[in-house]
C-alpha positions in Angstrom: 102.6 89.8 94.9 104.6 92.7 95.8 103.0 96.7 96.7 104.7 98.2 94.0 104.9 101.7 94.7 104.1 104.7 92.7 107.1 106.1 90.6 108.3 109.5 90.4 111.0 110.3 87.2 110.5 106.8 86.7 112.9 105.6 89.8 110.4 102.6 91.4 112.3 102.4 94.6 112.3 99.1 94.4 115.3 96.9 94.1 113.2 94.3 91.7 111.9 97.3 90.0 108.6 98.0 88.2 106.0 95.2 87.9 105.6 95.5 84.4 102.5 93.2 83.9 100.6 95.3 86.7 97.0 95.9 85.5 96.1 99.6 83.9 93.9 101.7 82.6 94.5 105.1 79.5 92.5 107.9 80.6 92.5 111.5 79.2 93.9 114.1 81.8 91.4 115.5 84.1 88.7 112.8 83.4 88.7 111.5 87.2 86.2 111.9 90.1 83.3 109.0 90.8 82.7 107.8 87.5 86.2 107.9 86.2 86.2 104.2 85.8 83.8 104.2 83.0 85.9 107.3 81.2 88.8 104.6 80.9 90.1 104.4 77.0 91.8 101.4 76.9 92.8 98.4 79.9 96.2 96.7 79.8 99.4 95.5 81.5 101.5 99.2 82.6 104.1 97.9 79.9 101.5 97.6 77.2 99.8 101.0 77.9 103.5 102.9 78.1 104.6 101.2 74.7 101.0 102.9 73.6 102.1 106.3 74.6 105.8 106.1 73.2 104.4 105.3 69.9 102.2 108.1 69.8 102.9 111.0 67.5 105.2 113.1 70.2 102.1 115.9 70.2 99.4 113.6 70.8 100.6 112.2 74.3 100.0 114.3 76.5 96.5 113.3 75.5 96.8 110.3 78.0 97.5 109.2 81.6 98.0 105.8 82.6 96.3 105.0 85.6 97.8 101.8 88.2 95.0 100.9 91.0 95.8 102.9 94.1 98.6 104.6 92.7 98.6 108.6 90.8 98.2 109.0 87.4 101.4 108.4 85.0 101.8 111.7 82.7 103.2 111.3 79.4 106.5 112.7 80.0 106.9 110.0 82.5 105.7 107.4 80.7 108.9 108.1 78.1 111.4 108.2 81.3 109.9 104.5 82.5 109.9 103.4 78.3 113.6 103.8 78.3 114.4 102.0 81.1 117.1 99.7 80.4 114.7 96.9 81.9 111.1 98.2 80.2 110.0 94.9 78.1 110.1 96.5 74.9 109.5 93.0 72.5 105.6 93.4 72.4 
């Protein structure tokens, strides 16, 4: 299983790109610190949670964060950059 690295403008370094069945968790912004695992919203795969956000009224997403284990927090605005990927799964 590969260390897939964090992403930044939605560029995953990564010739094989983005693991998009990585686990995940939604959180709201700011909700971190030592019990920030039991402020999680919703688990999922990183695909799953992204579709969430891209869905989303355009004013409600910057509502969430998507959070991949040992890797920062994925604001909304990066969320849309890594939805319209040419290779984001987008058949649900």
């Amino acid at each position: 299983m590969p260390n897939s690295p964090s992403t930044f403008g939605g560029d995953s370094h990564l010739p094989e790109g983005l693991r998009w069945d990585q686990d995940a968790t939604l959180h709201h912004p700011g909700d971190g610190g030592v019990l920030s695992e039991l402020k999680t919203l919703r688990h999922g795969t990183l695909a799953d949670l992204i579709r969430y956000i891209a869905l989303l009224p355009e004013a409600q997403r910057e509502q969430y964060e998507i959070e991949r284990t040992g890797h920062h927090r994925i604001k909304a605005e990066e969320a849309m950059v890594l939805y319209n990927r040419p290779d984001f799964p987008h058949a649900v």
